[in-house]
C-alpha positions in Angstrom: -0.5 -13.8 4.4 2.2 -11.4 4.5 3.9 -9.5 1.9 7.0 -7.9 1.2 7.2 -5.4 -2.1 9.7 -3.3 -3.3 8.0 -0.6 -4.6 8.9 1.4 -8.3 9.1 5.0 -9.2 8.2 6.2 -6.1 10.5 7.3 -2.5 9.6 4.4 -0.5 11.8 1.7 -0.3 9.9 -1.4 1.1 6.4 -2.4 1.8 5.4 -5.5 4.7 1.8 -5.8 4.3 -0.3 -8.2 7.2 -3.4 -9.8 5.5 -5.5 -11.9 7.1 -9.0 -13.7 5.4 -8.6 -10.8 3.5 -8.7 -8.1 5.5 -5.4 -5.7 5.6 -4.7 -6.3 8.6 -1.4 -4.4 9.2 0.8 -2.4 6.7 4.4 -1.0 7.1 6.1 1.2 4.7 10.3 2.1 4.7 11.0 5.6 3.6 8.8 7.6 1.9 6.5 10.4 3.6 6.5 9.4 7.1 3.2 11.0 8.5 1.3 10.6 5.2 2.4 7.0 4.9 1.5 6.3 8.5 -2.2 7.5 8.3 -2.3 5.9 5.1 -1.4 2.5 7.1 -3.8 3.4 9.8 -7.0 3.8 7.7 -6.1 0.4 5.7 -6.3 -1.7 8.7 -9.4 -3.2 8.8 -10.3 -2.8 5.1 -11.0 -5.5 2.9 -7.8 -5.7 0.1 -10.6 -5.7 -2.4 -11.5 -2.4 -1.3 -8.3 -1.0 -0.9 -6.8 -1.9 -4.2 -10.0 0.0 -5.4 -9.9 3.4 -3.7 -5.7 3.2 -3.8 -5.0 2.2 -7.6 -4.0 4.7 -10.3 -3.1 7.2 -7.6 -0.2 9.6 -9.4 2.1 11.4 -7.4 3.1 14.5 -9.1 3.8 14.1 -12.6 4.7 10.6 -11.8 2.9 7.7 -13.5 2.2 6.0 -10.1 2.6 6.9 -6.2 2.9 4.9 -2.7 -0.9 4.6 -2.5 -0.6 3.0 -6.4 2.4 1.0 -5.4 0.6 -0.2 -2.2 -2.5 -1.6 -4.5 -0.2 -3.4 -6.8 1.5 -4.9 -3.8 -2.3 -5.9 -2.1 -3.3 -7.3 -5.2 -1.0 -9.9 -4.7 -4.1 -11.2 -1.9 -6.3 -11.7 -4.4 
């Protein structure tokens, strides 16, 4: 399954998230926090969605009400 999210309230742009028998099995993000982003997307692979929507949701950046990693569950849960 793959899925595409544009993400709200938060500097990415895009999210293209690989999931197979649900397992993350790739996830790309556009914009946003380069390096963090990219070792976010490197300790996802592997993970079961379940338990990545757990560890990732309610995640605030700042004094925003959400973040990437919060953006990113909401977009995973989409596997379930």
């Amino acid at each position: 399954m793959n899925i595409d999210y544009i993400p709200r309230g938060v500097c990415s742009r895009a999210f293209h998230i690989q999931v197979e028998d649900g397992t993350v099995q790739d996830v790309q993000v556009v914009g946003g926090c380069s390096g963090n982003l990219q070792g976010l997307s490197s300790l996802l692979r592997g993970m079961k969605v379940e338990e990545a929507v757990r560890r990732l949701e309610g995640i605030r950046c700042g004094g925003k009400l959400t973040s990437c990693p919060d953006q990113i569950a909401q977009a995973m849960k989409k596997a379930l």
